[in-house]
py3Dmol code that shows the C-alpha trace and the ligand (Angstrom):
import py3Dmol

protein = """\
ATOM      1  CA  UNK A   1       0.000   0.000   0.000  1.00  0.00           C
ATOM      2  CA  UNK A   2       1.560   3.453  -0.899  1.00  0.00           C
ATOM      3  CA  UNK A   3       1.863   5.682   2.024  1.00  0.00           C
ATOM      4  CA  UNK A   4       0.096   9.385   1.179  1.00  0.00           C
ATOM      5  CA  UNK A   5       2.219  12.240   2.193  1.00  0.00           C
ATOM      6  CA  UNK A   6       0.309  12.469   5.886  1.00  0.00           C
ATOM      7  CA  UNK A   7       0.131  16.160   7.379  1.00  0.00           C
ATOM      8  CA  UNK A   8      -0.827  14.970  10.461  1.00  0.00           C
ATOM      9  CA  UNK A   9       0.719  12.183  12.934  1.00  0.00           C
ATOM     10  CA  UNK A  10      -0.971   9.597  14.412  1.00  0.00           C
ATOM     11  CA  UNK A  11       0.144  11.608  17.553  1.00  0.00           C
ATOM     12  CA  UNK A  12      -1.579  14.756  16.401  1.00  0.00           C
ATOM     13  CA  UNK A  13      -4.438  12.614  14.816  1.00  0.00           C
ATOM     14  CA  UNK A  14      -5.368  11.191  18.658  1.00  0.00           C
ATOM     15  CA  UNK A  15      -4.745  14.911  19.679  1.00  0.00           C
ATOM     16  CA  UNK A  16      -6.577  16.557  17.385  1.00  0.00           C
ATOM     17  CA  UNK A  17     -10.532  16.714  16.439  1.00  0.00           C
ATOM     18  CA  UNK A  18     -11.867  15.471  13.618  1.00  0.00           C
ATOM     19  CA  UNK A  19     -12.586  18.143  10.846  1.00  0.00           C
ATOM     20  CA  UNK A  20     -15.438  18.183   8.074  1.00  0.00           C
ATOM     21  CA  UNK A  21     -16.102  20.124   5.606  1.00  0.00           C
ATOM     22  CA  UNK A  22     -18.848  20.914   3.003  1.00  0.00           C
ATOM     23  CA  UNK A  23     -17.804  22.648  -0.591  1.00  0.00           C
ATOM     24  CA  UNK A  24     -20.736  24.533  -2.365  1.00  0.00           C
ATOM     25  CA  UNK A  25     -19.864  22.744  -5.977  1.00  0.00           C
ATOM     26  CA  UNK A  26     -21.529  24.067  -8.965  1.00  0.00           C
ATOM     27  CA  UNK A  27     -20.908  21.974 -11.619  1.00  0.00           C
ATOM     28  CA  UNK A  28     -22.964  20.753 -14.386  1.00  0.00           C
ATOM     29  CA  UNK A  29     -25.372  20.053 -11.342  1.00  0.00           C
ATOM     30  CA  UNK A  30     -25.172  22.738  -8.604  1.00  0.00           C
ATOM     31  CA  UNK A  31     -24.502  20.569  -5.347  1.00  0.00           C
ATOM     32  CA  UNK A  32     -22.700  20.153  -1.831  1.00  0.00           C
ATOM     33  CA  UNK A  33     -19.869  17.547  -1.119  1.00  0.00           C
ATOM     34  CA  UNK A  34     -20.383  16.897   2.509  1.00  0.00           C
ATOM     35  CA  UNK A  35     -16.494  15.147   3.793  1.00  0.00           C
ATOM     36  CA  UNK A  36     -15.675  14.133   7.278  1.00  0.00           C
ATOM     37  CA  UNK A  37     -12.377  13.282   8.142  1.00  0.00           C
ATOM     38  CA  UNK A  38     -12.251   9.381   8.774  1.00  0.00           C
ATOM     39  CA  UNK A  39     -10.018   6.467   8.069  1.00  0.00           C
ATOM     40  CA  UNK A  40      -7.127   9.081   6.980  1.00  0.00           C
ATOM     41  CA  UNK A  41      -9.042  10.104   3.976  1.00  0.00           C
ATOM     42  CA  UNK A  42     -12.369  12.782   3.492  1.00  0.00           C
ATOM     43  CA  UNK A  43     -15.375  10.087   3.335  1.00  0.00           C
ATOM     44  CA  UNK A  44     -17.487  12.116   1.092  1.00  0.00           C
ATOM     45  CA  UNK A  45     -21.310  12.309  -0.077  1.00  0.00           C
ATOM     46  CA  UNK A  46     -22.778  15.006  -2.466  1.00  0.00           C
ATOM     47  CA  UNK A  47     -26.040  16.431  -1.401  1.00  0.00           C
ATOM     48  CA  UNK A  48     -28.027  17.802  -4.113  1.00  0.00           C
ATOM     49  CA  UNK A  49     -29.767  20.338  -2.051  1.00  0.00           C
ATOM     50  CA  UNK A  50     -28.465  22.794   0.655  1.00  0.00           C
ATOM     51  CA  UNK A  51     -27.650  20.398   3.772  1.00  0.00           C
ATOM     52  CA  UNK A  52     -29.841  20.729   6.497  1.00  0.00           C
ATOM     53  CA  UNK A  53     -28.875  22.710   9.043  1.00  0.00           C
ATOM     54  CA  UNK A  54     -32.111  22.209  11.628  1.00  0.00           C
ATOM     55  CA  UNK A  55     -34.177  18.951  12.494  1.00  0.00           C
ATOM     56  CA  UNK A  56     -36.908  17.887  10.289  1.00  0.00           C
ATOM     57  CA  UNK A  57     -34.910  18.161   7.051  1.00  0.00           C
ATOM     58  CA  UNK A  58     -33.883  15.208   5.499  1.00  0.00           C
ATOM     59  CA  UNK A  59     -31.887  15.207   2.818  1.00  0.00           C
ATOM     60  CA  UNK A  60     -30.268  12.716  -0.095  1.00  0.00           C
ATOM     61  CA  UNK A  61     -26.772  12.021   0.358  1.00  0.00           C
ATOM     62  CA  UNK A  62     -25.004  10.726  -2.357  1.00  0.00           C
ATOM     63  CA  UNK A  63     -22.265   8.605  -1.530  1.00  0.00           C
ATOM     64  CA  UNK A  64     -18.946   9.538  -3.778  1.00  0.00           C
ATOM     65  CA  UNK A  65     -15.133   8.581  -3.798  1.00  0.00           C
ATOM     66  CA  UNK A  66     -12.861   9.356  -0.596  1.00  0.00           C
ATOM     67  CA  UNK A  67     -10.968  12.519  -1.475  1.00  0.00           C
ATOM     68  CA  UNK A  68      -7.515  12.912   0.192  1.00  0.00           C
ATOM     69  CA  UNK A  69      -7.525  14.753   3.498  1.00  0.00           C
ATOM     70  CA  UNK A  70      -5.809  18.045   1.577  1.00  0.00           C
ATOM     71  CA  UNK A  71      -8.714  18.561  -0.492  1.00  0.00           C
ATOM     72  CA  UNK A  72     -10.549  20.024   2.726  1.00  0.00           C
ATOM     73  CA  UNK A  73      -9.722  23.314   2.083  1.00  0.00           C
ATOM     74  CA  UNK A  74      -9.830  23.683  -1.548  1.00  0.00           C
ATOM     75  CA  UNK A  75     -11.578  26.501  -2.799  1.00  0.00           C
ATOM     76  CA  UNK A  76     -11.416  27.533  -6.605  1.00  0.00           C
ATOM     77  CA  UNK A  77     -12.114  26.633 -10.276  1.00  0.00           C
ATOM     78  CA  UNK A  78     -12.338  23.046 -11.204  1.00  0.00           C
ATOM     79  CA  UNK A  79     -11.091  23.844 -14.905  1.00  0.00           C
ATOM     80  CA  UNK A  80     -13.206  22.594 -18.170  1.00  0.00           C
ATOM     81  CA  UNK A  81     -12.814  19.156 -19.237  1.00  0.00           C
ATOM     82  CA  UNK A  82     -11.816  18.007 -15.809  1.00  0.00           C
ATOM     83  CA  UNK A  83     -14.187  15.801 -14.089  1.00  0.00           C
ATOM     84  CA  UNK A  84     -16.603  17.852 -11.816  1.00  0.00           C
ATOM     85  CA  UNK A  85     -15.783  20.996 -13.576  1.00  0.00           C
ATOM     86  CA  UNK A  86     -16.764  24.308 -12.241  1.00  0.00           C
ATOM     87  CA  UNK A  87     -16.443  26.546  -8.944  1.00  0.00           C
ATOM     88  CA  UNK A  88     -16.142  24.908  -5.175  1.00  0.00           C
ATOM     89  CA  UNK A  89     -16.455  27.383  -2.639  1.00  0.00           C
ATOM     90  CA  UNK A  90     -16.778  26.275   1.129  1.00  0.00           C
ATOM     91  CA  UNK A  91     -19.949  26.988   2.240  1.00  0.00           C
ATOM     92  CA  UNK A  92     -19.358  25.595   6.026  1.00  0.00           C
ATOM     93  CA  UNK A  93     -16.651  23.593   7.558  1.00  0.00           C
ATOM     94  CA  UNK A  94     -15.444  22.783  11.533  1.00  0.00           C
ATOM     95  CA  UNK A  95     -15.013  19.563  13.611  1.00  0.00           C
ATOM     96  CA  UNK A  96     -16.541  17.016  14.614  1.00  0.00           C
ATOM     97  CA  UNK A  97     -17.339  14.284  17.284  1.00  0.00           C
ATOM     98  CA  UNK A  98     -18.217  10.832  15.878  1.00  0.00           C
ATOM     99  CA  UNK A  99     -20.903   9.159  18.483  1.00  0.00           C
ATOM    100  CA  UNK A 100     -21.155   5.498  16.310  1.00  0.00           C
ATOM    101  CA  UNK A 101     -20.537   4.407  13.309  1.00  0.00           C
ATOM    102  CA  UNK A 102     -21.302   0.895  11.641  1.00  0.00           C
ATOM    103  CA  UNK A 103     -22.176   0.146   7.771  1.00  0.00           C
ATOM    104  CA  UNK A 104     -24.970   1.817   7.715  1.00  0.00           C
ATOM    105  CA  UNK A 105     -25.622   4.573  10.095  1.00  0.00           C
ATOM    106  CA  UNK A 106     -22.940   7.493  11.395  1.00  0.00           C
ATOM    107  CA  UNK A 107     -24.147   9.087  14.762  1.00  0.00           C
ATOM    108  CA  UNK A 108     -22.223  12.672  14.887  1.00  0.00           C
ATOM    109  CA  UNK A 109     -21.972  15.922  16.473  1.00  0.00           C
ATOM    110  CA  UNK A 110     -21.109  18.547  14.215  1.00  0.00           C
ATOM    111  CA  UNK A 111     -19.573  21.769  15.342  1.00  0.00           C
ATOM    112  CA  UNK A 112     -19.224  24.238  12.110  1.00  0.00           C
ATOM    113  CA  UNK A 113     -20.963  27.869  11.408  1.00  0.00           C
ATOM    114  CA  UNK A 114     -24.528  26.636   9.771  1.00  0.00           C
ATOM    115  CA  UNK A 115     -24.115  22.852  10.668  1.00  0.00           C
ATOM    116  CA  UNK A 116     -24.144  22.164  14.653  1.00  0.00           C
ATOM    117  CA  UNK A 117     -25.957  19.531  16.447  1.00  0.00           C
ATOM    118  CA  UNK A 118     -26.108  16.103  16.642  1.00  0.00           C
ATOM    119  CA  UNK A 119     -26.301  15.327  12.924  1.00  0.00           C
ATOM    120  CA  UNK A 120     -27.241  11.106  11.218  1.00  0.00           C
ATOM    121  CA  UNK A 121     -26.157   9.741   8.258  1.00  0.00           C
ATOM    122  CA  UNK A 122     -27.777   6.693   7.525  1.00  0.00           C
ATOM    123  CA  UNK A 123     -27.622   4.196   4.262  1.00  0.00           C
ATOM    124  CA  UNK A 124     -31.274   3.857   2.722  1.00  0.00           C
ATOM    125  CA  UNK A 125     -30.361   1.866  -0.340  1.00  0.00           C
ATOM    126  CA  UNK A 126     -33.136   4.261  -1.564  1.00  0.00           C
ATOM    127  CA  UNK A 127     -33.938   3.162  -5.648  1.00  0.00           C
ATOM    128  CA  UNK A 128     -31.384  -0.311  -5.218  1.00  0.00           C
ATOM    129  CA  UNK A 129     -28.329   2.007  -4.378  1.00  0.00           C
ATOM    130  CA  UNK A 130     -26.488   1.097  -1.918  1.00  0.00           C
ATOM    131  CA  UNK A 131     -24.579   4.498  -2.291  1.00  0.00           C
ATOM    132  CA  UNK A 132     -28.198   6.302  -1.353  1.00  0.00           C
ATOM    133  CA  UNK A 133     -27.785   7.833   1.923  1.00  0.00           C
ATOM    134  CA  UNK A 134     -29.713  10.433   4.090  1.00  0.00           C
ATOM    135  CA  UNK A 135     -28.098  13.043   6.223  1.00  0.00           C
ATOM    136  CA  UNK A 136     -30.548  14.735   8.692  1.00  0.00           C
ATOM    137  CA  UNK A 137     -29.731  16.413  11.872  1.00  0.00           C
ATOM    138  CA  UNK A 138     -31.373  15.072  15.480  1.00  0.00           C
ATOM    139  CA  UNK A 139     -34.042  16.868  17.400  1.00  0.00           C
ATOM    140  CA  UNK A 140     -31.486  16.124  20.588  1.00  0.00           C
ATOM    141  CA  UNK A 141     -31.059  19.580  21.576  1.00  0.00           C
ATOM    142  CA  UNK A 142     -34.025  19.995  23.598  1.00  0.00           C
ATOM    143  CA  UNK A 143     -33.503  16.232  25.331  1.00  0.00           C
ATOM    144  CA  UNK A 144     -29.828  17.491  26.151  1.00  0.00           C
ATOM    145  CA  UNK A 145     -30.877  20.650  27.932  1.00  0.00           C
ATOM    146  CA  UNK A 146     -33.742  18.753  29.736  1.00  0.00           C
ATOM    147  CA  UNK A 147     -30.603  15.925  30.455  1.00  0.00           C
ATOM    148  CA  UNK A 148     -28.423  19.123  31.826  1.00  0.00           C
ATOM    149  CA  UNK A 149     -31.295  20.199  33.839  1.00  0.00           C
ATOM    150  CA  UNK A 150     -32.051  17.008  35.393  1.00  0.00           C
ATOM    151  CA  UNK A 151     -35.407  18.977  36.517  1.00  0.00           C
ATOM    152  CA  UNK A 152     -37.074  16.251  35.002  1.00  0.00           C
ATOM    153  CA  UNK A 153     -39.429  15.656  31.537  1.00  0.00           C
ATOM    154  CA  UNK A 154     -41.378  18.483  30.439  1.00  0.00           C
ATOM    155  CA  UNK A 155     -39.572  21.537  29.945  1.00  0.00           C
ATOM    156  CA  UNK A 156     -41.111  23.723  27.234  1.00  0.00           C
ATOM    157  CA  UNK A 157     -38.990  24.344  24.561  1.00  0.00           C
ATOM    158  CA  UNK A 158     -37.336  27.997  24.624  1.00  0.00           C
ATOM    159  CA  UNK A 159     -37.317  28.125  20.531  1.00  0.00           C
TER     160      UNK A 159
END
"""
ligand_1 = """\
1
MN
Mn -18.706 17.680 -6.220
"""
view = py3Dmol.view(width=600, height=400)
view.addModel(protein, "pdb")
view.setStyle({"model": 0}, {"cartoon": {"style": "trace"}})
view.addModel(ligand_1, "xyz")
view.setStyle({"model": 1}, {"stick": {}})
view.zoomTo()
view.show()
C-alpha cells in the first residue's frame, strides 16, 4: 500500500478533532460535497440540495469517492474538461465528534458555522443504491438541555 504524504501524525491525529467540511460545488449540477475526516481520507457524499442545518430536514446524500484529506480546504475553479468541472467554494466547515458508526448509520456531532448539532447519516439503499444515503440532523437539543437540567421531563422548549 503506498503511504500518502500524511500532514498529520498519528500523535496529532489522537490529539486533534476530527474536521469536516462541506464545498458549495456548482458543476454541471449545482450541489454540496459533505467530507468528514475518517479512516485518513475525506469520506465524502454530495447532497443535491443545501444540507440541512435544523431537524426535520432530510436530505439525499449521495455517496462519492474518498478525497484525500488536503482537499478540505480547496476553494477555486475546477477547470473545463476536468471531471466535476466548475467553482467549489466552502460553504461551512469545523469539527466534529463521531458518536457510532457501523455500515450503515454514522451518529455525529457537528460543530461548524450553519451545521451544529447532533447530525445522522444513515444508508437507505433508496432506488437499489447502496450508495443512497440520508443526512438529517437530530431533534437532541431539547432532550440534552432537559438531560443538563435534570429537573425532570417536560420543559417547554425555549425556541
Ligand atoms: Mn462535487
Amino acid at each position: 500500500m503506498a503511504l500518502r504524504a500524511a500532514p498529520r501524525s498519528a500523535i496529532e491525529e489522537q490529539a486533534l478533532p476530527a474536521r469536516f467540511v462541506v464545498q458549495e460545488h456548482h458543476a454541471t449540477r449545482l450541489h454540496w460535497d459533505f467530507r468528514l475526516e475518517m479512516d485518513r481520507v475525506l469520506k465524502s457524499w454530495a447532497v443535491p440540495k443545501e444540507p440541512p442545518f435544523k431537524p426535520g430536514v432530510r436530505r439525499l446524500a449521495v455517496e462519492v469517492e474518498d478525497h484525500p484529506l488536503d482537499y478540505i480546504d480547496f476553494q477555486g475553479e475546477i477547470p473545463e474538461g476536468e471531471y466535476g468541472a466548475g467553482t467549489v467554494t466552502v460553504w461551512d466547515k469545523g469539527v466534529y465528534e463521531l458518536s457510532s458508526r457501523t455500515e450503515n448509520k454514522i451518529v455525529f456531532t457537528l460543530n461548524g458555522v450553519k451545521m451544529r448539532g447532533e447530525y445522522i447519516l444513515l444508508r437507505t439503499g433508496f432506488q437499489g443504491d447502496p450508495k443512497n444515503w440520508l443526512i438529517f440532523q437530530t431533534k437532541q437539543e431539547g432532550q440534552r438541555e432537559a438531560k443538563a437540567g435534570k429537573a425532570g421531563g417536560n420543559r417547554p422548549s425555549e425556541r
